[in-house]
N, CA, C and O atoms as a DFTB+ gen file, in Angstrom:
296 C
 N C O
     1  1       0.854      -1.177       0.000
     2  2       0.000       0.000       0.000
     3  2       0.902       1.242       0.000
     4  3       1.886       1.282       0.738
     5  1       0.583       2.245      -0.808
     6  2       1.297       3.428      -1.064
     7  2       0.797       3.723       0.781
     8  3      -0.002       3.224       1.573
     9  1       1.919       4.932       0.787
    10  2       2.196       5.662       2.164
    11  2       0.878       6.603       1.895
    12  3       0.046       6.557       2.801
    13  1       0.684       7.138       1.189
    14  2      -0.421       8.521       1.464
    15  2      -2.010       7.549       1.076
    16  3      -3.120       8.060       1.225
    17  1      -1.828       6.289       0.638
    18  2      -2.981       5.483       0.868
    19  2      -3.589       5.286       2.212
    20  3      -4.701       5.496       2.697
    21  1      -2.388       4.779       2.662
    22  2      -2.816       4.385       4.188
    23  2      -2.784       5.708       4.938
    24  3      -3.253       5.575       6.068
    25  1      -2.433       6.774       4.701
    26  2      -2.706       8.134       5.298
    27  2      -4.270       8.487       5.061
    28  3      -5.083       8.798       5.931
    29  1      -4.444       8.388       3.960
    30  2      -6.016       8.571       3.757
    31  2      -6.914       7.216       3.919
    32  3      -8.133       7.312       3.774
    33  1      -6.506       6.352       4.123
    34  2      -7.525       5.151       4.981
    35  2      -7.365       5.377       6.435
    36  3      -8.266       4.929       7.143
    37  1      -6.429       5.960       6.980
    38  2      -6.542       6.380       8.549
    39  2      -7.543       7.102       8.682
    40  3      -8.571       6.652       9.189
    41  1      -7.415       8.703       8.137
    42  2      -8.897       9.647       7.423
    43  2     -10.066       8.992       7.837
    44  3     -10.672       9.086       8.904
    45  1     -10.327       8.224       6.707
    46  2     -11.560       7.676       6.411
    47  2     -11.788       7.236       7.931
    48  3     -12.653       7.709       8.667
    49  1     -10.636       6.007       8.354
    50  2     -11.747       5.567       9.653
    51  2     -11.604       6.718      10.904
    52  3     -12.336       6.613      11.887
    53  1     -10.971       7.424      10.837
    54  2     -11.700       8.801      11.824
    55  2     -12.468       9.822      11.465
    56  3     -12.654      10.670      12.337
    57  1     -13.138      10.038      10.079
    58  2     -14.299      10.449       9.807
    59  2     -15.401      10.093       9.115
    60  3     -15.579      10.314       7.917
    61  1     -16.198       9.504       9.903
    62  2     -17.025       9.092       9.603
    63  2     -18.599       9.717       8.927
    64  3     -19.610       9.209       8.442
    65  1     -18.116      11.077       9.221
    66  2     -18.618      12.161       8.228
    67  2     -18.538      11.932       6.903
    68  3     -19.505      11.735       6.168
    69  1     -17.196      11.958       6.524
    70  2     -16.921      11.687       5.086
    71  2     -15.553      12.371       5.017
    72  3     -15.176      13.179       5.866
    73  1     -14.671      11.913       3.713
    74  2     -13.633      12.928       3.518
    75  2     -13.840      13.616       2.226
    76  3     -14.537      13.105       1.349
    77  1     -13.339      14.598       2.102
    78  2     -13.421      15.436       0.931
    79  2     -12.126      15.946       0.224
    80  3     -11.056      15.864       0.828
    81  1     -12.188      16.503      -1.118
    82  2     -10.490      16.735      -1.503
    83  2      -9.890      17.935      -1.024
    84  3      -8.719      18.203      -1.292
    85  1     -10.712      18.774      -0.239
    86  2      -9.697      19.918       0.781
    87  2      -9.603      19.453       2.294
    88  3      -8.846      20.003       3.094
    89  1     -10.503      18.308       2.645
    90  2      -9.842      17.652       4.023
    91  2      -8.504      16.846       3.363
    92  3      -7.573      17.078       4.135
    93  1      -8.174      16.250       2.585
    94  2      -7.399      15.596       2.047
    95  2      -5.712      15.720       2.081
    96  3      -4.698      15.103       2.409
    97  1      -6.340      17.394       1.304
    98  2      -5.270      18.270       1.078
    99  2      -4.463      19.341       2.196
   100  3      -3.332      19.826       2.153
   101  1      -5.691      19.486       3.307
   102  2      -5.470      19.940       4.418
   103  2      -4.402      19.065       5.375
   104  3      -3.423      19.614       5.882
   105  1      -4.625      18.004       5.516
   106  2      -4.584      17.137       6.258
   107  2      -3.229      16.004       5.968
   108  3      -2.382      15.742       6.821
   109  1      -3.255      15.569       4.913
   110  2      -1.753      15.273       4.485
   111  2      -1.439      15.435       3.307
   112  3      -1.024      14.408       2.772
   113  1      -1.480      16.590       2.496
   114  2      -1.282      16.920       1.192
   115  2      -1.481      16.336       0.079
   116  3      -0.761      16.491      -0.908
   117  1      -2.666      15.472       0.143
   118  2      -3.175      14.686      -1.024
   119  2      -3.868      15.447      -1.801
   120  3      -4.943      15.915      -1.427
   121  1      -3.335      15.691      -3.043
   122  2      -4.000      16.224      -4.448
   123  2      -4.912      15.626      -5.064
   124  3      -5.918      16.128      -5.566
   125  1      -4.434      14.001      -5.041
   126  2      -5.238      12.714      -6.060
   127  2      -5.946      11.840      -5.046
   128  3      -5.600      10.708      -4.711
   129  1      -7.252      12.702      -4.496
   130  2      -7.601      11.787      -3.114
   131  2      -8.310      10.882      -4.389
   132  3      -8.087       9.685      -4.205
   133  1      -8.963      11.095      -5.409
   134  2      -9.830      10.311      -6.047
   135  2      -8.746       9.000      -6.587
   136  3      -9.081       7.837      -6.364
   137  1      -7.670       9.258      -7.180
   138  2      -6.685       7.868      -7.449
   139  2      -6.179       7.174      -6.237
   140  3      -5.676       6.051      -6.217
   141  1      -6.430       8.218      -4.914
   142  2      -6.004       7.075      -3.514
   143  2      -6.846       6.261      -3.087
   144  3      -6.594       5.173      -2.570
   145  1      -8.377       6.953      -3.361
   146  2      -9.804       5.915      -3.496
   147  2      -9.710       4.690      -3.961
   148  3      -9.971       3.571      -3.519
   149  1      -9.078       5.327      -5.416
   150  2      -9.250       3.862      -6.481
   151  2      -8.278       2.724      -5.833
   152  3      -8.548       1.537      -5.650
   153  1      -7.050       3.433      -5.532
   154  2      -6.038       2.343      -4.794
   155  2      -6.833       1.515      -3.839
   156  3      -6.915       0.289      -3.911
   157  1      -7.496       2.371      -2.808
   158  2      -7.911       1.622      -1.511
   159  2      -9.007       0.094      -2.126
   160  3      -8.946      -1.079      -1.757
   161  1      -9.861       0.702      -3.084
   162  2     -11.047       0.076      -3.591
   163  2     -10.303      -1.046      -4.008
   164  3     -10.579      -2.130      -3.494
   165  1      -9.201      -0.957      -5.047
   166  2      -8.483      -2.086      -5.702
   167  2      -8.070      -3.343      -4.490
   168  3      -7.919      -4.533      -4.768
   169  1      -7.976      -2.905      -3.494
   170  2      -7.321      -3.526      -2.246
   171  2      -8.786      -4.246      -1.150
   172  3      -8.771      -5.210      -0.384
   173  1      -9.698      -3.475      -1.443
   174  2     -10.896      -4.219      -1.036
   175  2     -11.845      -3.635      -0.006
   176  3     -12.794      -4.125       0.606
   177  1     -11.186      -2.211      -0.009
   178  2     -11.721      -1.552       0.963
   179  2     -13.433      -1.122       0.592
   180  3     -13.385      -1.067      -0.637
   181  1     -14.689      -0.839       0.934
   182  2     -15.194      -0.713       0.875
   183  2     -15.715       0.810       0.819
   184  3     -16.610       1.155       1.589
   185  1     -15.171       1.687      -0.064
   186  2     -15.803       3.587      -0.186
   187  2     -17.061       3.455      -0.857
   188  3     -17.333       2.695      -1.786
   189  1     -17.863       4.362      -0.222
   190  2     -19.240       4.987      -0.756
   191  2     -18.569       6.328      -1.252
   192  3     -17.591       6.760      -0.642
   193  1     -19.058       6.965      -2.307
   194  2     -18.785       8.241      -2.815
   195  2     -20.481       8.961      -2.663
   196  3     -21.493       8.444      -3.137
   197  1     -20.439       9.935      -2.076
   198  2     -21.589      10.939      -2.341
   199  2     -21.562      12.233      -3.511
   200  3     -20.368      12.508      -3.632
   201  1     -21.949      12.662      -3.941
   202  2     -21.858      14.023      -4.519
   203  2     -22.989      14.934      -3.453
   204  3     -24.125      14.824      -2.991
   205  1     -21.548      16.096      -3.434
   206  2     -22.533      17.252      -2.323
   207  2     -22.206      18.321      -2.957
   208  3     -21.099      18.328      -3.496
   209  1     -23.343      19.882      -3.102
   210  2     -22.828      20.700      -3.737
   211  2     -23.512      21.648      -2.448
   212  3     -24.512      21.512      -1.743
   213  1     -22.403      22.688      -2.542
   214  2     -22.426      23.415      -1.167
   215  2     -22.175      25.033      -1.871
   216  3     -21.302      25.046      -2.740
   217  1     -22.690      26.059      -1.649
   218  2     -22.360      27.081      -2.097
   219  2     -22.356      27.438      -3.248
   220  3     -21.699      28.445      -3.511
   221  1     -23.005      26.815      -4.218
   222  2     -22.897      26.008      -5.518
   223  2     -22.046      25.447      -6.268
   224  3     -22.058      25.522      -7.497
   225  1     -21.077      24.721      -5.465
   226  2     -20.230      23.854      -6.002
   227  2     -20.273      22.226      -5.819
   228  3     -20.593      21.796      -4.711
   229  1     -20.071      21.631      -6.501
   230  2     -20.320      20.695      -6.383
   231  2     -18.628      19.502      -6.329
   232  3     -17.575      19.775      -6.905
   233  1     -18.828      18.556      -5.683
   234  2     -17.608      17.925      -4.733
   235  2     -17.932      16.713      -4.237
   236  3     -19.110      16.669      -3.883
   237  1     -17.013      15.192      -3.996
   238  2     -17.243      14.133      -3.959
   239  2     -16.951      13.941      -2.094
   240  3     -16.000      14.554      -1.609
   241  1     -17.729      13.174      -1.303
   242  2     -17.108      13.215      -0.256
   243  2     -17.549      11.414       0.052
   244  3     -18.533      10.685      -0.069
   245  1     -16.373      11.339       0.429
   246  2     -15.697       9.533       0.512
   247  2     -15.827       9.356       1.699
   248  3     -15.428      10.131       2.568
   249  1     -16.752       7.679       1.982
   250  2     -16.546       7.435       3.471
   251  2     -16.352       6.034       3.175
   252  3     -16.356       5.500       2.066
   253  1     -16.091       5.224       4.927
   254  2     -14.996       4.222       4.436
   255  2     -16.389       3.311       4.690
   256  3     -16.888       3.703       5.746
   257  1     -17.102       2.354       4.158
   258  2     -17.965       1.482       4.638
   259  2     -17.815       0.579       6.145
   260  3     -18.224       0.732       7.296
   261  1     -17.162      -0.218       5.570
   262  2     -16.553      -1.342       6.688
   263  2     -15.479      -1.761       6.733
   264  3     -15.571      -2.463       5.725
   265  1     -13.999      -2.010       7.244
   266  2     -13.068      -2.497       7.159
   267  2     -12.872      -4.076       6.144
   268  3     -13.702      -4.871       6.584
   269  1     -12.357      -4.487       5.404
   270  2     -12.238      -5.158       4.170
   271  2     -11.948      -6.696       5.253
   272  3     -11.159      -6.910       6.173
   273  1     -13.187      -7.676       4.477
   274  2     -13.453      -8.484       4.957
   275  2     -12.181      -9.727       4.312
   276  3     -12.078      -9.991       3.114
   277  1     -11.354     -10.326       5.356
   278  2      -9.957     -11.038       5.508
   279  2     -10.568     -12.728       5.243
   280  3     -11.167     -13.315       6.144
   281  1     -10.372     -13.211       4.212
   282  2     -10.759     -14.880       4.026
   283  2      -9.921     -15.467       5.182
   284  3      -8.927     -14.849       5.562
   285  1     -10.345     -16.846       5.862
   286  2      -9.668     -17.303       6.459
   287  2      -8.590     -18.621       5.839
   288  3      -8.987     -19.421       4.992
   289  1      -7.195     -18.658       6.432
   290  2      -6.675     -19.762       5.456
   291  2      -6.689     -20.710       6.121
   292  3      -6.586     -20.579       7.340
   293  1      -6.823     -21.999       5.522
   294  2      -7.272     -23.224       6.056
   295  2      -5.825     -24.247       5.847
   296  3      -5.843     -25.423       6.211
C-alpha cells in the first residue's frame, strides 16, 4: 500500500462524516484523493462516494464502509 494510501484510509476511519479533496489536502497533502480511493477500492476496501454541492459547487465526499473483509486460510 502506497504511504499517502494508508494516510487517507486512517482519514476515512476517523471520519465518519466523510472525507473530501480539501480535508485531504489539508490534512496530508493529497491532491489525487480520487486515485487514492481507487487504490484503496483495488485492495478491497469498501468507499461509498456521495456528490454534495455546497455554495454552488459541487464535490465528492468519501466514506470508508466497513473495514475489508480477511478470508480465512485453512
Amino acid at each position: 500500500m502506497k504511504p499517502q494510501s494508508r494516510d487517507i484510509l486512517i482519514l476515512l476511519r476517523h471520519a465518519p462524516e466523510g472525507l473530501t479533496q480539501q480535508d485531504a489536502i489539508r490534512e496530508v497533502a493529497c491532491y489525487r484523493l480520487a486515485a487514492r480511493i481507487a487504490d484503496l477500492r483495488a485492495e478491497g476496501y469498501p468507499i461509498v462516494a456521495e456528490s454534495v454541492t455546497q455554495n454552488g459547487a459541487r464535490f465528492a465526499r468519501y466514506r470508508l464502509v466497513t473495514a475489508p473483509v480477511q478470508e480465512a486460510l485453512w
